[in-house]
Structure formats: C-alpha cells, structure tokens
FIGUKOL-278094 format. One record per residue: x negated, y, z of N, C-alpha, C, CB in turn. Coordinates in steps of 0.2 Angstrom, whole numbers, plus 5000, padded with zeros to 4 digits. Atoms other than C-alpha are relative to their C-alpha. Glycine has a CB too. Layout:
XYZXYZXYZXYZ ...
***
This chain:
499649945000500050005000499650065000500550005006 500349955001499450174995500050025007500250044995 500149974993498750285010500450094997499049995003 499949955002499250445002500550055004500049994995 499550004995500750465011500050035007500149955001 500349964990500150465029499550034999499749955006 500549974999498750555023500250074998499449974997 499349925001500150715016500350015008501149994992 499649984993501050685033499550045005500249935005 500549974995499450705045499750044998499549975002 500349945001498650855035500850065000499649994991 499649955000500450935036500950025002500050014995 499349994994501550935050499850065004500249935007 500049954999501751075060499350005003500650035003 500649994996500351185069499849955004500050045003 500450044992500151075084500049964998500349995006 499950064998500450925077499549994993500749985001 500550015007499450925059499250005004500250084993 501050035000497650855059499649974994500049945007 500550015004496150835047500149944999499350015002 500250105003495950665036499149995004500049994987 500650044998494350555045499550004994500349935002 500550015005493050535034500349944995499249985004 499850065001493650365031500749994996500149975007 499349965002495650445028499750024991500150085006 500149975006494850555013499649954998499650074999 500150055005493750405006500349974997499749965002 499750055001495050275006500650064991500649975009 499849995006496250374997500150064994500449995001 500349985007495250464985499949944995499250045002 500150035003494750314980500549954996499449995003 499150035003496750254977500150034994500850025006 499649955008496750404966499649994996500250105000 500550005003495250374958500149934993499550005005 500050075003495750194952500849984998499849955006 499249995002497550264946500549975004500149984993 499450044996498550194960500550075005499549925007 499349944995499150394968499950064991499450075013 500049965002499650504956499950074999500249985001 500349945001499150684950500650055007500150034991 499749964997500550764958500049995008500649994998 500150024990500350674978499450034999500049915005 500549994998498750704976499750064998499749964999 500249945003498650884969500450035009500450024990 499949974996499850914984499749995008500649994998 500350044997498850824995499250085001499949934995 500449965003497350944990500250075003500049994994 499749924998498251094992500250015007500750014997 500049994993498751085010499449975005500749955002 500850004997496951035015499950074999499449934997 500149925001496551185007500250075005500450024994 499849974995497851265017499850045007500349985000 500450014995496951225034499250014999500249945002 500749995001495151255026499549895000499750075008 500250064998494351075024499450015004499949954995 500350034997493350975033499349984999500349975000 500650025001491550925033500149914999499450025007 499850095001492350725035500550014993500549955008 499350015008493650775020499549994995500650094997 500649995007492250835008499549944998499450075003 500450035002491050715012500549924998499350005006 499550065004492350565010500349994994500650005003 499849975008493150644995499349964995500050115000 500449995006491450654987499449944999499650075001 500350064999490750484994500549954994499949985009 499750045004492250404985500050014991500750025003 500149995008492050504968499349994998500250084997 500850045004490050454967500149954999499449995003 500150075000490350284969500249984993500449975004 499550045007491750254956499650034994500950034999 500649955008490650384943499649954997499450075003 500750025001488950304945500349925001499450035007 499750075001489750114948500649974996500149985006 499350015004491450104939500150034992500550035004 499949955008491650254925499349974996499850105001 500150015000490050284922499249985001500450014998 500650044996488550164927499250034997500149914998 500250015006487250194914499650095003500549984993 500649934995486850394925499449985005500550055007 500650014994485750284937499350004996500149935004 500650015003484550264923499650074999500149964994 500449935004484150464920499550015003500550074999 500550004997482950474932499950084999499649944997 499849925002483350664936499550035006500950035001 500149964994482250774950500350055003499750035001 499649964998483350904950500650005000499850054998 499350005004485050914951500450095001500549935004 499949964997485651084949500649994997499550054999 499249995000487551134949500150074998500449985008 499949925001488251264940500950004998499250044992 499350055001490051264942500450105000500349925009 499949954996490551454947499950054993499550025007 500049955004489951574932499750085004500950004998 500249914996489251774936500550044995498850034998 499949945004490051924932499750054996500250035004 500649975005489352034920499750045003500150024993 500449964997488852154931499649985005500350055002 500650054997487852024939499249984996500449955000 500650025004486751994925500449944998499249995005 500050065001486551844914499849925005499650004994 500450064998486251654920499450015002500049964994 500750005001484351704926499649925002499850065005 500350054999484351544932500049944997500249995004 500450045004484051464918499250004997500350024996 500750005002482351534914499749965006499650094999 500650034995481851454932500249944997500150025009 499950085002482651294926499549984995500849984997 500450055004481551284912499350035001500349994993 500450004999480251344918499649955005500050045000 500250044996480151204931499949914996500550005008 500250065005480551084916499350014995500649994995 500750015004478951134906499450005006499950074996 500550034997477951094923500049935004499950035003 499950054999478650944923500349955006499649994999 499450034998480150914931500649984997500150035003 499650035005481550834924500950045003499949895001 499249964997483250944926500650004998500150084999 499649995003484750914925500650065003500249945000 499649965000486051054924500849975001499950044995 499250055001488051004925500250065004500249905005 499449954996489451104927500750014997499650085001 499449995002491251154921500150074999500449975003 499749945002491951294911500850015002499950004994 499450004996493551334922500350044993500150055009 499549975004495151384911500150075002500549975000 499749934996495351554910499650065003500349995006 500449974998493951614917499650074996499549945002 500449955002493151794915499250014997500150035005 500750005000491551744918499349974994499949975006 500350025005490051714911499749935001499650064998 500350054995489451524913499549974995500649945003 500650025002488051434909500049964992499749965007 500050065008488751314894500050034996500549954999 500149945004489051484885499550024998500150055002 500649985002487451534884499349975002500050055002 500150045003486351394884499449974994500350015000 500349995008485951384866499850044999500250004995 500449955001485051544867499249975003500450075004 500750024999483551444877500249934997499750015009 500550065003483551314867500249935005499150025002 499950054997484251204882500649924996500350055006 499650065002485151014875500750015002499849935003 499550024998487051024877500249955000500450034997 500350075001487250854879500949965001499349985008 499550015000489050764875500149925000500250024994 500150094998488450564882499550015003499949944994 500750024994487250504895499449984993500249905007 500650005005486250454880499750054997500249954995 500349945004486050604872499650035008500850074995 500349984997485650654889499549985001500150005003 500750045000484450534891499450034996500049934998 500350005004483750584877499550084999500649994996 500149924999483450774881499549985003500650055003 500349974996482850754896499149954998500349995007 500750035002481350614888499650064996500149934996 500249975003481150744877499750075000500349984997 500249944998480950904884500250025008500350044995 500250014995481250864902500850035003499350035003 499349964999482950974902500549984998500050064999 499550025003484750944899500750055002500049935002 499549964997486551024901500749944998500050084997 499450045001488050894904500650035002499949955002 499449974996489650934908500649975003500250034996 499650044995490850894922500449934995500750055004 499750025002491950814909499849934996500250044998 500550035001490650704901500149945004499450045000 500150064994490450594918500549995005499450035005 499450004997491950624928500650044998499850025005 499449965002493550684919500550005007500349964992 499749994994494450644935500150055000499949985004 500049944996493650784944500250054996499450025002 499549975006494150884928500550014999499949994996 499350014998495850854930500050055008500249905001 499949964994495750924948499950055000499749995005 500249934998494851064945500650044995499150024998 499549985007496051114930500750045004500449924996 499449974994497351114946500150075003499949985005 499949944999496751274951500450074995499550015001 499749955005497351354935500749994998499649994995 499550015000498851264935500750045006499949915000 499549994993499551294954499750105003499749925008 500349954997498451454956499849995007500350055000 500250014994497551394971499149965002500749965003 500750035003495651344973500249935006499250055002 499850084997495651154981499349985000500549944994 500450044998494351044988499549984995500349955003 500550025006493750984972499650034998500249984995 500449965003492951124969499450005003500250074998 500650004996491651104982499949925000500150025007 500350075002491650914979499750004992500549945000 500349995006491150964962499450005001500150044996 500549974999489851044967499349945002500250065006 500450044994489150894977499849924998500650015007 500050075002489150754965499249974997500650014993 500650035000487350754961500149934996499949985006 500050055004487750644944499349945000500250034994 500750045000485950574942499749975008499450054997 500450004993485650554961499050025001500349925003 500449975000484250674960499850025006500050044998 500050004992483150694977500050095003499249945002 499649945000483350884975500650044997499650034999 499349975003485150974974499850055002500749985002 499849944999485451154973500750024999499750044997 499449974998487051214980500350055000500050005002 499749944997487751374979500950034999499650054997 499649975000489251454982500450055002500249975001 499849935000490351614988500150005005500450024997 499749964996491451625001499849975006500750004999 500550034994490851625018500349955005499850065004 500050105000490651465026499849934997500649994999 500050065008490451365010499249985001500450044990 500450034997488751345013499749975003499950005002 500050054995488651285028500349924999500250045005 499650065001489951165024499949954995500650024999 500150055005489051095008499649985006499750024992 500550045000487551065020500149965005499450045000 499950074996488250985033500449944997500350025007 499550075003489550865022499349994996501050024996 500650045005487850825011499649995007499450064992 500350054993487050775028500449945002499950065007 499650054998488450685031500149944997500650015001 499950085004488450575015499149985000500550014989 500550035001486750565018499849945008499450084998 499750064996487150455034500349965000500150015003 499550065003488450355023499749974996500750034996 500250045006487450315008499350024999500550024993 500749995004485650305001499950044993499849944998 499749985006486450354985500250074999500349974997 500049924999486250544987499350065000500350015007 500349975000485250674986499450015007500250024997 500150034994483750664998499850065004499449955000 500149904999483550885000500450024998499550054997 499549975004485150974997499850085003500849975000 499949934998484951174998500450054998499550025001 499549995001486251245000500250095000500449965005 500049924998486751454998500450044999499650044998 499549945005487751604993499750024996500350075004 500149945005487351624978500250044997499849994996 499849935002487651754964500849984997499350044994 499450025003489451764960500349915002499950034992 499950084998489551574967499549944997500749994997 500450045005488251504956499449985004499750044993 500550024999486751404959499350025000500249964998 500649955004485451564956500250055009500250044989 500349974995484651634974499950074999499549965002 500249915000484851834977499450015003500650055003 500449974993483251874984500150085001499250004999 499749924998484052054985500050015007500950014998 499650004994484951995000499849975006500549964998 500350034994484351935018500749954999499850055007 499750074998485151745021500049955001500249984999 500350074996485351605031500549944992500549985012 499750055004485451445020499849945005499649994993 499750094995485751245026499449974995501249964999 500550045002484251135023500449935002499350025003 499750064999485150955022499449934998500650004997 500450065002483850805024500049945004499350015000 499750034995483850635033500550005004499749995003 499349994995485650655039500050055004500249955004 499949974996485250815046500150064998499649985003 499949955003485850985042499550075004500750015001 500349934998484651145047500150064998499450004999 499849915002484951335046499250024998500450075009 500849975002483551455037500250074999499549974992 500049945003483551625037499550054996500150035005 500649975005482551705022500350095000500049944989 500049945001482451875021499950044993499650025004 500149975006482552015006499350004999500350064999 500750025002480851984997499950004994499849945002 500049995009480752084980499150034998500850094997 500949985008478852084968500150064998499949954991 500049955003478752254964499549994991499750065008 500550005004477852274946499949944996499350035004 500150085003478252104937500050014994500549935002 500050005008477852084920500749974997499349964996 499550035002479452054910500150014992500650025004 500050015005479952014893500350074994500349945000 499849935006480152164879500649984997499350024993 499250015001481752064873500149945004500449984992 499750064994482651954885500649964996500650055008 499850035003483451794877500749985002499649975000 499349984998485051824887500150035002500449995004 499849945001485251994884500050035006500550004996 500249944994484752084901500050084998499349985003 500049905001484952284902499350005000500550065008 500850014998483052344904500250015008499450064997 499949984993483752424920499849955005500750015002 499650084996484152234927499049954996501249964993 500650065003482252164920499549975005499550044995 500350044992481352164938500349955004499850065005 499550074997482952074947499949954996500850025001 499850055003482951974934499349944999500250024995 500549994999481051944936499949945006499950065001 499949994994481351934955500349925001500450075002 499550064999482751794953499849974999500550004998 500250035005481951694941499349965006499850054994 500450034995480451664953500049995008499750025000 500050034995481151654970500549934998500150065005 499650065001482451514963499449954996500750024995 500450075000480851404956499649985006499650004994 500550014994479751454972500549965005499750065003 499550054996481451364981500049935001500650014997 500050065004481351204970499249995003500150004992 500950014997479251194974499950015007499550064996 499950024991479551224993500349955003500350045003 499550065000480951104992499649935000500550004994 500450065000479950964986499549995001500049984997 500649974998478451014996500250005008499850074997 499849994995479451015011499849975005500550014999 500450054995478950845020499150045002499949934995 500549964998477150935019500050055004499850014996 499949935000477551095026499750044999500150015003 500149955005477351185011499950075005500750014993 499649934999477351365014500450044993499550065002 499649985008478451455004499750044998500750035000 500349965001477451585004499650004994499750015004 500550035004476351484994500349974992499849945005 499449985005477851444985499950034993500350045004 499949955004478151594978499450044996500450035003 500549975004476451644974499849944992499250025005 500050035007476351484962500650044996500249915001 499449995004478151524956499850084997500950005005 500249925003477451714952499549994994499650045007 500450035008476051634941500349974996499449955001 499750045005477251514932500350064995500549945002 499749945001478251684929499650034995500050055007 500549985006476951744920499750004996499850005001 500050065007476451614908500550004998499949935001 499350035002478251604906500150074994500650005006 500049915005478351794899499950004996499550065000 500649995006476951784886500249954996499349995001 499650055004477951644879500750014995500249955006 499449965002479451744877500250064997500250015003 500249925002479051924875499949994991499050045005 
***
C-alpha cells in the first residue's frame, strides 16, 4: 500500500498536530513516486505543504537519497562510469544586472588543469534569467543530449553540460510544478543535490536564507546514509542562486564531509588590478571586468581548497594559484 497518504496527513493537519516526514517517511515514498505507484497530483500536493512548513534536513536528504538511487541504479545506470571530480549545479540562472555566467570561465579553467567537470542544470519555464545552457556555446563548452555524448566530452576535453532532463525527467516534472502551481517546492533543492556522476566535489549554491545551511547539513546527512555521494559538498549563497561565489560579499558557508556539516565564514576579498580580457566571450560591460575577474578566481581557488582540504590547504594559497591560472587564462582569450 502506498505511503503517500499518511505522509499528506502528517505533513498537514493542524498547527499542533502536523509534523515533518522522517528521513525514512520522505525515502519510502519518494521512491513509490519514483517507480510510478503515487501519482503527480498526491505528490505535487504532497510537496507543496512541506514547502508550506519549510522542509526538513530528513525530508531533503530522504527525497534526494531516494531520487539517486533510482537515477544511478534504475533509470539511468551507465552515470557511474563518467568518472566526474566536480560536480557543479547550476539550476537558478543570474539576472542581468548580475553579470553573465562568470562561472563558467572558472569551470573551464579547472578543466584545462585537469579536472573533469561536470555542469548539470535545468532551464525553468518562464524564466527571465539568464542560465547557463544559453550561453554555453559561446565557450565552446559540449551540450551534451546522452551519457555517452557525455562521456565523450568529458574524455575529450575534460568538460561537459548535461541537463536535468537528460538523467532524471522525473525531477523535471517536479520542477515544472513550480510553474504550473506557482509555488517553489522541495525539488528544487533536491535538484540541486543530485550529484549525477557522484563526484567527490559538489558545489552548491543557492538564495534564500537558510538554504545553505540546509544543503549542507541534508548532504552530511546522506553522507551518513550512503557512500554514493559526494565526499565535499560546499555549500553558499550564491549570485542570484547560482553555483558562482560573490567574493563581494562577507559569508558563512557549510563545509559537508564525513557526515559532518561545518560553518566558514570567508570574508570580502577583491584583487585590485587583474588583467582581464579586451573582449569578454559572454559579453561583460567593461565596468563589470574586475568582478568578473574577482569571481572567476575566487570560485576556482574554492574548488583547489576544496580538494586540498584533507591537507590543510590554505586558501590563501588557494587563491594565489587560482590568480596565476587567471592569468594564463586571459592571454588565451584576450
């Protein structure tokens, strides 16, 4: 018998009496809907009244322990072979008075030192913004329409861009929901969190406050459920919700490793005087050419602290490599 039921009752009886799905609750029946046995409609309404109350760190990580599994073991199997380092998420889009995507130039700049990246993300309906599968083909990045073409990319030039729909149309269905019911839903942070290739670094970012914190502790949590996760997730407010670090801004971010979640507070930390490119290949204002600069290298010095981190890298150290790559990168471009 489906759970779905008692799991709309206990998310939404009155104040006193309504209470969070268990870790165990949101596993089971995510994975009823997953295997076509609950319908869009319970489970869209389902969704929406967790929302209501703000989920959970056991919702999220259940939810999103149930949608890896079936992905990577059921849909489909054949992501365990890509053999990815990074897994970056880009699910959110920037406004244009944000700038372009910058965090693409760091993406591929960490793939021409030989890291293997995969990008993944979804173009919401409707959306204003500007997202990363739009613009793209302007660096040259693989759009990629199968695990194989993926495969393919990333042997070939270390980089790739798949999209939600590609690996998980489910969650593509869910997320759609927002557009349908006007209301953002859970999935949109289990998106975030799916780590298709199970890459041992994820980047996380999102907007509103809290969400942060809540990726890094529910990615600590599935990192106490499963092996089949990522083994660093760092998690932030990024820019407009995107997976691209403001160093503008002073902020605490969630370091998630061995099942455990840690706070960091990084402070505003802008390079004055960075060499930048005489035409910018996603059309940057000149105004916008040092942030863009700025952004570019504290989001790879992230990734190279990240996986440096068992050592204890400094970041410091970090970012003075990521300032030299920056650089080489330029002269490549300019």
């Amino acid at each position: 018998m489906s759970s779905i039921i008692e799991c709309i009752r206990s998310v939404g009886r009155g104040e006193r009496s309504r209470k969070p799905l268990t870790f165990e609750q949101a596993y089971q029946v995510m994975k009823e809907y997953l295997s076509g046995d609950i319908s869009n409609d319970k489970m869209a309404m389902l969704m929406m009244l967790i929302r209501v109350q703000n989920e959970t760190v056991d919702e999220i990580s259940g939810f999103t322990t149930a949608i890896r599994e079936f992905v990577r073991n059921v849909q489909t199997p054949e992501l365990k072979d890509l053999n990815v380092d990074i897994d970056w998420a880009c699910f959110a889009g920037k406004r244009q008075v944000q700038g372009p995507s910058w965090q693409l130039y760091a993406a591929q700049i960490l793939a021409n030192k030989g890291f293997r990246v995969l990008i993944h993300g979804h173009l919401q309906l409707g959306s204003t913004r500007e997202h990363v599968s739009q613009v793209i083909d302007k660096l040259n990045i693989p759009r990629c329409t199968s695990i194989t073409e993926t495969q393919k990319a990333l042997d070939d030039g270390n980089i790739a861009y798949l999209p939600l729909s590609v690996y998980a149309p489910q969650v593509e269905t869910m997320l759609l929901w927002q557009h349908e019911y006007g209301l953002r839903t859970p999935a949109n942070t289990c998106a975030r969190m799916l780590n298709p290739a199970s890459a041992p670094i994820s980047l996380r970012g999102s907007f509103h406050p809290g969400l942060p914190q809540l990726h890094g502790e529910a990615e600590s949590r599935l990192q106490q459920a499963t092996d089949d996760c990522s083994e660093l997730a760092l998690c932030f407010k990024g820019m407009g919700g995107e997976s691209e670090f403001n160093p503008k801004v002073s902020q605490s971010l969630w370091c998630a490793s061995k099942g455990v979640c840690e706070e960091l507070y990084w402070e505003e930390a802008l390079i004055e005087d960075l060499p930048v490119p005489q035409f910018c290949l996603l059309g940057t204002k000149s105004e916008q050419l040092q942030l863009m600069a700025n952004t570019v290298i504290f989001n790879v010095a992230n990734v190279l602290w990240a996986n440096k981190r068992a050592e204890n890298y400094p970041r410091e150290e970090a970012i003075k490599v990521a300032t030299q790559y920056w650089e080489e990168y330029v002269k490549t471009i300019a």
